[in-house]
N, C-alpha and C positions, 0 to 999 in steps of 0.2 A: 677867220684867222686859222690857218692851218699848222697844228700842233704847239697851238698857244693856249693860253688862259682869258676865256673874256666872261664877264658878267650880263648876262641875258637884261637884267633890269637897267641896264647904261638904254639898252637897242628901247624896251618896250618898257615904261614905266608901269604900267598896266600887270603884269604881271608878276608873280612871286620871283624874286630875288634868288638867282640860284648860279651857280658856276660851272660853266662847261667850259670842257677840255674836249678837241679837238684835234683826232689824228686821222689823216686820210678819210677813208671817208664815213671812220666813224665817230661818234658825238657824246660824251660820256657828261650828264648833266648833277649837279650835287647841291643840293640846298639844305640848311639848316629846319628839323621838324618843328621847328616852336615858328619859324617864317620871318619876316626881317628881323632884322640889329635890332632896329626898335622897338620892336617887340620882344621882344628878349630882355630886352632892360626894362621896359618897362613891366613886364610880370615881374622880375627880378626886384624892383624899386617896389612894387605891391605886395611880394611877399616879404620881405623886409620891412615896411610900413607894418603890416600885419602882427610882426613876432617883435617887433621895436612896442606896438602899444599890447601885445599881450606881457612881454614884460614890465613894461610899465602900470599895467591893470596888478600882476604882483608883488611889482612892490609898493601901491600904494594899499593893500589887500593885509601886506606882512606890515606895515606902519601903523594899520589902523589897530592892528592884532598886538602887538609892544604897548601901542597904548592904550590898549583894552586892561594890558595885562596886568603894564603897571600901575592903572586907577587901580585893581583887586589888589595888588599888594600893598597900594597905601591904604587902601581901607582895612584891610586883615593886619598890615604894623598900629592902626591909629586905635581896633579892637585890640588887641594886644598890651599895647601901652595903659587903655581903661580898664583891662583886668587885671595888671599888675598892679596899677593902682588899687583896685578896689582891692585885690589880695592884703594888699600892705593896708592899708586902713582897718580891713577886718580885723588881721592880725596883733597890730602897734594899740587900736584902740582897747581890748579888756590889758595889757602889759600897761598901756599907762594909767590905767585905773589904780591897777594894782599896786606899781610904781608909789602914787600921789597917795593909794590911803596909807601903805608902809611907812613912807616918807613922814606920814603926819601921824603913825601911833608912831613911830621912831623917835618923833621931836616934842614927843608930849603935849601935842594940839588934843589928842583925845583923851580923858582921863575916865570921864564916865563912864563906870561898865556894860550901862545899854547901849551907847553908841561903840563900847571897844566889838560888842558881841553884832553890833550891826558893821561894821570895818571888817569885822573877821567874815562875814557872812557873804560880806562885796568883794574880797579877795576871792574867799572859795568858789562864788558864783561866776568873777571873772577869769579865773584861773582852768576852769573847767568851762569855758566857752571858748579861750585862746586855745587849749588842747584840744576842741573839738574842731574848730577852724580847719587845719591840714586835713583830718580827716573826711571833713565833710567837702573840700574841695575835691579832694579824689575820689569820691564816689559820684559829687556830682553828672561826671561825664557819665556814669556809669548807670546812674538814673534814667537819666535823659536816653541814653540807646535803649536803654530798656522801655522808657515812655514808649518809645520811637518805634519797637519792633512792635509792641503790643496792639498800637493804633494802624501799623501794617498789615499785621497780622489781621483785626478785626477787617481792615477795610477787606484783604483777599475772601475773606469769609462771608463777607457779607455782600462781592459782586458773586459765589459763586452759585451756580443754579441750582436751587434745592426743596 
């Protein structure tokens, strides 16, 4: 065909798929570098497959990681919950001691003076363990990092060469 457009792969199946233009008597031929159509979609369809399951790899990577995370904050809320508890138990327990023996030298259940000076003796003692309570909660952390560097401390000393 002179000064047309034909497709070389119509004439010869055989070879790559290319398009020439045709003027007088010269032949200008043009074909796509990745080589047919088909080929072309089909790298295009495999690398799409490819980036379809690598995002799919993260986001079942970021689900697994949510639910990692929120098992650790239900366990850190359900620790939480048992040390308020035990706080309040600590606490409430020497106050209603105290409460309950008040209450009963108040109403004249004790009259005896060895039991008023044993009443008096369980007030002071629990009165001075509910005031030690707050205190000894906040040192506690305070122990503990201190356990904590000192058992560090010994282990770096004791890997190092000497």
């Amino acid at each position: 065909m002179v000064g047309g457009i034909t497709s070389r792969c119509e004439d010869d199946p055989t070879e790559s798929p290319f398009i020439v233009w045709e003027v007088g008597v010269w032949e200008v031929g043009v074909t796509h570098r990745a080589g047919s159509l088909e080929q072309v979609v089909a790298h295009t369809r495999h690398r799409n497959l490819v980036i379809s399951f690598g995002t799919l790899l993260l986001l079942g990577a970021s689900a697994a990681m949510v639910a990692l995370s929120s098992q650790g904050a239900r366990r850190l809320a359900a620790q939480h919950v048992e040390f308020v508890a035990g706080v309040s138990h600590e606490l409430r327990t020497p106050v209603a001691v105290v409460c309950s023996a008040g209450e009963n030298l108040a109403d004249g259940l004790v009259r005896d003076p060895a039991e008023v000076r044993v009443y008096g003796a369980t007030i002071r003692d629990e009165g001075r363990a509910a005031s030690r309570s707050p205190s000894a909660l906040s040192a506690a952390p305070q122990e503990g990092s201190r356990r904590r560097a000192k058992r560090a401390f010994s282990q770096v000393r004791a890997a190092e060469p000497g």
